[in-house]
C-alpha positions as CSV (number, residue, x, y, z in Angstrom):
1,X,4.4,-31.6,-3.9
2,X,4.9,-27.9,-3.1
3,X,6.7,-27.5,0.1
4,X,6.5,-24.6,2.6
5,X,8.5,-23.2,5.1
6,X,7.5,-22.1,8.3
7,X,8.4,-18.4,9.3
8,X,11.3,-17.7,12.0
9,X,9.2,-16.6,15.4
10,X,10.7,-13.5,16.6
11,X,10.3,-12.7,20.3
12,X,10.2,-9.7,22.2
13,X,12.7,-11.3,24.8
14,X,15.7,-11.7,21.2
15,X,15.1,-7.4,20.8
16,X,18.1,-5.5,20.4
17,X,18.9,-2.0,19.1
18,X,20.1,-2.4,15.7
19,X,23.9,-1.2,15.7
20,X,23.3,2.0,13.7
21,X,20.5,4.5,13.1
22,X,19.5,6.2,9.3
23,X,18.1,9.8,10.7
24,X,17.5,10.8,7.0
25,X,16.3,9.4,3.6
26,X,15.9,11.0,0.4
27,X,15.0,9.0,-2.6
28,X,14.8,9.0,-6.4
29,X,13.2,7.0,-8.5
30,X,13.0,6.9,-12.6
31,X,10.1,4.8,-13.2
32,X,10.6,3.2,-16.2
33,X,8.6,0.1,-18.6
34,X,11.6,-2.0,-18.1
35,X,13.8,-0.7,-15.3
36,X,13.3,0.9,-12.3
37,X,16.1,2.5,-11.0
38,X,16.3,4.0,-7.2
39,X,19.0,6.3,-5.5
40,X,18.9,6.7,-2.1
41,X,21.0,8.7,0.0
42,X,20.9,8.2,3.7
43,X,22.6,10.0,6.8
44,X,23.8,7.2,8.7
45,X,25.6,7.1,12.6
46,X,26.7,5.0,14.9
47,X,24.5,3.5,18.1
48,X,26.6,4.8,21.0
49,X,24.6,2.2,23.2
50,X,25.6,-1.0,20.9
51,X,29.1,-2.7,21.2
52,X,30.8,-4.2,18.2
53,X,32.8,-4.0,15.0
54,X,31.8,-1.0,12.4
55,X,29.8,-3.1,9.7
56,X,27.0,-1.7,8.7
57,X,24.1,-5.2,7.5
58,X,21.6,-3.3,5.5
59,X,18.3,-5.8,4.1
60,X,17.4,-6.2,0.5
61,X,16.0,-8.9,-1.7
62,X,15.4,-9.2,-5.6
63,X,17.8,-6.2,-6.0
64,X,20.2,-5.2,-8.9
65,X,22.8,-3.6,-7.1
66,X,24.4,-0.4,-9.2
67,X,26.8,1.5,-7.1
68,X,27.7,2.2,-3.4
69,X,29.0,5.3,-2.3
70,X,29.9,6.9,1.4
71,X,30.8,10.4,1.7
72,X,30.2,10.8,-2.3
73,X,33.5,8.1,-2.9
74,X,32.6,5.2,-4.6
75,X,33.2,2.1,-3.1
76,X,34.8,-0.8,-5.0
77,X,33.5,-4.5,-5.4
78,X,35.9,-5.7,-2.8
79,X,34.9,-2.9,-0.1
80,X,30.7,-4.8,0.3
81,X,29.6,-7.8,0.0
82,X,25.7,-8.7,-1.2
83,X,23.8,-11.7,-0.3
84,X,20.3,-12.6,-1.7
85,X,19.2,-10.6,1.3
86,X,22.2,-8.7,2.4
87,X,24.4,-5.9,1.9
88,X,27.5,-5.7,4.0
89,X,29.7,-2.9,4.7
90,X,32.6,-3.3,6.9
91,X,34.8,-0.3,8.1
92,X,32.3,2.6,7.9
93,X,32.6,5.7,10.0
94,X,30.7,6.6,13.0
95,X,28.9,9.0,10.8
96,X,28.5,9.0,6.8
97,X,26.6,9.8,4.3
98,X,25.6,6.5,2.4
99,X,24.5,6.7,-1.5
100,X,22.9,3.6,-3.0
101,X,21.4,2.8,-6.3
102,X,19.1,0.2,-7.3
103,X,17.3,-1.3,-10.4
104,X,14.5,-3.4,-10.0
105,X,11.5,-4.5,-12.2
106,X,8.3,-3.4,-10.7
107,X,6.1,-4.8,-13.7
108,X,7.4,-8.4,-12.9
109,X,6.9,-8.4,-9.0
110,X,4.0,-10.6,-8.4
111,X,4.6,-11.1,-4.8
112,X,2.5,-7.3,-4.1
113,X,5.2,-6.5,-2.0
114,X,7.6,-3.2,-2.4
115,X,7.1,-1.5,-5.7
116,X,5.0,-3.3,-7.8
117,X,2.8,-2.6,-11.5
118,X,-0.6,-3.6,-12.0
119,X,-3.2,-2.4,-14.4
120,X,-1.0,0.4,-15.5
121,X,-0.4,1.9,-12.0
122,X,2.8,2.2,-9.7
123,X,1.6,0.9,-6.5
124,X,3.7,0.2,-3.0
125,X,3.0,-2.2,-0.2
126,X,5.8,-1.8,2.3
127,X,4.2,-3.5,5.8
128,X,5.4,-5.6,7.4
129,X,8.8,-5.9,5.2
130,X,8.4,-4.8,2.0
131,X,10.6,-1.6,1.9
132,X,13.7,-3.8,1.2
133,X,12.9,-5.0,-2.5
134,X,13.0,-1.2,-3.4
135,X,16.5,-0.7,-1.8
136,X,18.9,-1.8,0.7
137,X,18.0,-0.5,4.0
138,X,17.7,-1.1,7.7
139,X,14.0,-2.2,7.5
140,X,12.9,-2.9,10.7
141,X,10.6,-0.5,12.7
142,X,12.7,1.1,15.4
143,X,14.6,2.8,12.3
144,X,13.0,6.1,12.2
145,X,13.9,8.3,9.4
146,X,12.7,11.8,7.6
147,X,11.8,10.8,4.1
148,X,11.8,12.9,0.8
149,X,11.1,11.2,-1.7
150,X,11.4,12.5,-5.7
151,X,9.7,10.5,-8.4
152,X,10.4,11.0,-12.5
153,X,8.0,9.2,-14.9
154,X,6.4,9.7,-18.8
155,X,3.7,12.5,-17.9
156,X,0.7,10.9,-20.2
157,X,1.3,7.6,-18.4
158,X,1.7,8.6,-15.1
159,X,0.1,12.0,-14.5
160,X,-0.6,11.6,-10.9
161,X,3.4,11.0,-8.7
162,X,2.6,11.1,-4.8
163,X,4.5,9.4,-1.8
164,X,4.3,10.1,1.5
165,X,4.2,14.2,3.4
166,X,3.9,17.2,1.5
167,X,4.3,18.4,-2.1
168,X,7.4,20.6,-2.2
169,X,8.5,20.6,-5.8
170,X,7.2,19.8,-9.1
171,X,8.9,20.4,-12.6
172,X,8.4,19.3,-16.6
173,X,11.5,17.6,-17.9
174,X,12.9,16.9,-21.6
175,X,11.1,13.8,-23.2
176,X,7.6,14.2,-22.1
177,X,8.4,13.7,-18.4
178,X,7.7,15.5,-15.1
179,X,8.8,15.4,-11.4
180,X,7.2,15.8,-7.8
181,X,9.1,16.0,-4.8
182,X,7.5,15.1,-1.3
183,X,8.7,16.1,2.1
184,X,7.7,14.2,4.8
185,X,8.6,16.6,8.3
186,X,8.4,13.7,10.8
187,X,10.4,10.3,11.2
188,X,8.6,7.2,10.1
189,X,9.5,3.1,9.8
190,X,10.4,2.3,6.4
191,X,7.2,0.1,6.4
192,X,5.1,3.2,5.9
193,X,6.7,4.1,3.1
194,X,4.3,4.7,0.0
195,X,4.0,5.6,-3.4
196,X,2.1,6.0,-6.4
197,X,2.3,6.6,-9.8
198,X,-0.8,6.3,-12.6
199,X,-3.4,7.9,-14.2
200,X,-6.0,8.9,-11.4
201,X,-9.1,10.8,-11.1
202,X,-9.1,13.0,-8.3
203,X,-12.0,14.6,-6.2
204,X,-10.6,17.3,-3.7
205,X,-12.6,18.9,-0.8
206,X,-11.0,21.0,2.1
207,X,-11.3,20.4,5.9
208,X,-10.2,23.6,8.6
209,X,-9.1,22.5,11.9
210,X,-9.3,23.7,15.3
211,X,-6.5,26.0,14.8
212,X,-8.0,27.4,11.8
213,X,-6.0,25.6,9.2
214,X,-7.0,24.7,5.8
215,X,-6.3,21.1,5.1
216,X,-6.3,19.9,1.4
217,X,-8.2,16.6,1.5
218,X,-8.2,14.5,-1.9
219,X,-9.0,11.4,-3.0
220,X,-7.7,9.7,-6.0
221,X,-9.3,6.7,-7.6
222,X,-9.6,4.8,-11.3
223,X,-12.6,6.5,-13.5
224,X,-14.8,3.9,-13.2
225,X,-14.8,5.1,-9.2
226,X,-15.1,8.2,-9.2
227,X,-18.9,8.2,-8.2
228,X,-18.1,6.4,-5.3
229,X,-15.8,9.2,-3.6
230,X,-18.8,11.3,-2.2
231,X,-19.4,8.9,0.9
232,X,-15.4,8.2,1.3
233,X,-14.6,12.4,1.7
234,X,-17.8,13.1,3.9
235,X,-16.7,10.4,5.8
236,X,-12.6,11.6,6.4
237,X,-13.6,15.0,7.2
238,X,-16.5,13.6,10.1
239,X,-13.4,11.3,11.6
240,X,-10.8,14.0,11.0
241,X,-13.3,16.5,13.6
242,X,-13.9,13.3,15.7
243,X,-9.7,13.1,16.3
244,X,-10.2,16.8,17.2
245,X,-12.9,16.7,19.7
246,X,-12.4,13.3,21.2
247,X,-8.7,13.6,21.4
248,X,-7.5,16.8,20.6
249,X,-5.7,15.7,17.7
250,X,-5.0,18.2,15.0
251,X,-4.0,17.0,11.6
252,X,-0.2,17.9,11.4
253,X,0.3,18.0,7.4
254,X,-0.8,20.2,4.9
255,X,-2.2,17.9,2.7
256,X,-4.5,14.2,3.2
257,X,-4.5,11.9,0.6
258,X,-7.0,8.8,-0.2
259,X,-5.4,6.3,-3.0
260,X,-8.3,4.0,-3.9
261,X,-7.3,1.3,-6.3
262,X,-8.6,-2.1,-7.6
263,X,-5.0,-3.8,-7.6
264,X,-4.4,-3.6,-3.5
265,X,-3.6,-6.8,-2.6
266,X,-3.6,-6.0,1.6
267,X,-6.9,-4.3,1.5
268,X,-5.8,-0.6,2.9
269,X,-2.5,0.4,4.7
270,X,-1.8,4.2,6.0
């Protein structure tokens, strides 16, 4: 008999700031058939309003840890310690840059959760916890953080790389790959993270707001979709002017992007 445990209830009332704060993020990834590997570097400082020594407990699970660097040195196997869902780092400065690399397997990840494969497609799901079998990181959702995010994969594979903001950067590379860089302006929970790598269709319409901005609205789907987009675009760009003239709320990025897939195991996430 299979047995089950019950989930730790977390109450409001147990809160507490975490110790430090990540106020940036940028990310690599390499997306490989095999490997994954990830490199994030983070600026990390201190919580004035939080007491206690300088160790800095970042969450991670299912993680091949590569290296660990603070302020570009490398630190040594006797400077961290790891758990199955821990990294610890004792001593660190009040502020510090923190460089972190990763491997994991996205094609065997059958729990849906972080970066996973399925039908040929690189696929996140990040809520509620999900960010920390990509990398070690404070994943809890009073970390806000700017994200930029930079994925490399095999151009005929994956032709289609997108996260989370705007494009800022794309490039060929040697051996029949190609890059995108995104640039997400505003802070964000690590649980919002996405990205996705395949070969999509896409069907792209624009949408001008009250200010008079152009807004690049896509949406990318399998083929066997595609004649099923018509509905879903008429239907963002009628709630996009809803926001407007019910709330006042302009769309802030340049770009909106629909990701419509058959493998989505928690039915839509933002």
């Amino acid at each position: 008999m299979t047995q089950t445990t019950a989930p730790n209830t977390i109450y409001l009332k147990s809160y507490t700031q975490p110790q430090y704060w990540i106020d940036s993020i940028n990310l690599h990834f390499e997306l490989g058939e095999e490997q994954t590997r990830v490199v994030s570097k983070m600026q990390v400082r201190r919580n004035e309003n939080i007491d206690g020594a300088p160790i800095l407990e970042l969450n991670g699970e299912g993680l091949h840890l590569g290296a660990v660097l603070i302020n570009d040195r490398a630190l040594s196997d006797g400077e961290f310690s790891t758990t199955d869902e821990t990294l610890w780092i004792p001593d660190v400065p009040e502020t510090f840059t923190l460089q972190i690399e990763t491997f994991i397997k996205p094609q065997l990840n059958t729990s849906l959760e972080g970066l996973y494969k399925s039908s040929g497609n690189f696929c996140t799901q990040c809520e509620a916890q999900g960010f920390r079998k990509i990398t070690y990181y404070l994943d809890r959702p009073d970390v806000m953080a700017k994200f930029t995010t930079t994925i490399v994969a095999d151009k005929e594979k994956y032709p289609v790389l997108l996260s989370n903001g705007n494009p800022v950067k794309s490039s060929d590379l040697e051996n029949g790959k190609h890059s995108v860089t995104w640039e997400d302006p505003f802070k964000k929970p690590c649980y919002l993270f996405a990205l996705v790598a395949g070969d999509l269709e896409c069907i792209k319409d624009t949408f001008v707001t009250m200010s008079q901005r152009e807004i690049d609205c896509r949406i990318y789907v399998e083929a066997h979709n595609v004649d099923k987009c018509d509905h879903a675009m008429r239907s963002l760009k009628k709630s996009m002017r809803w926001d407007e003239e019910t709330f006042g709320r302009e769309y802030d990025l340049d770009i909106y992007m629909i990701v419509a897939v058959d493998d989505f195991n928690m039915g839509a996430m933002e």
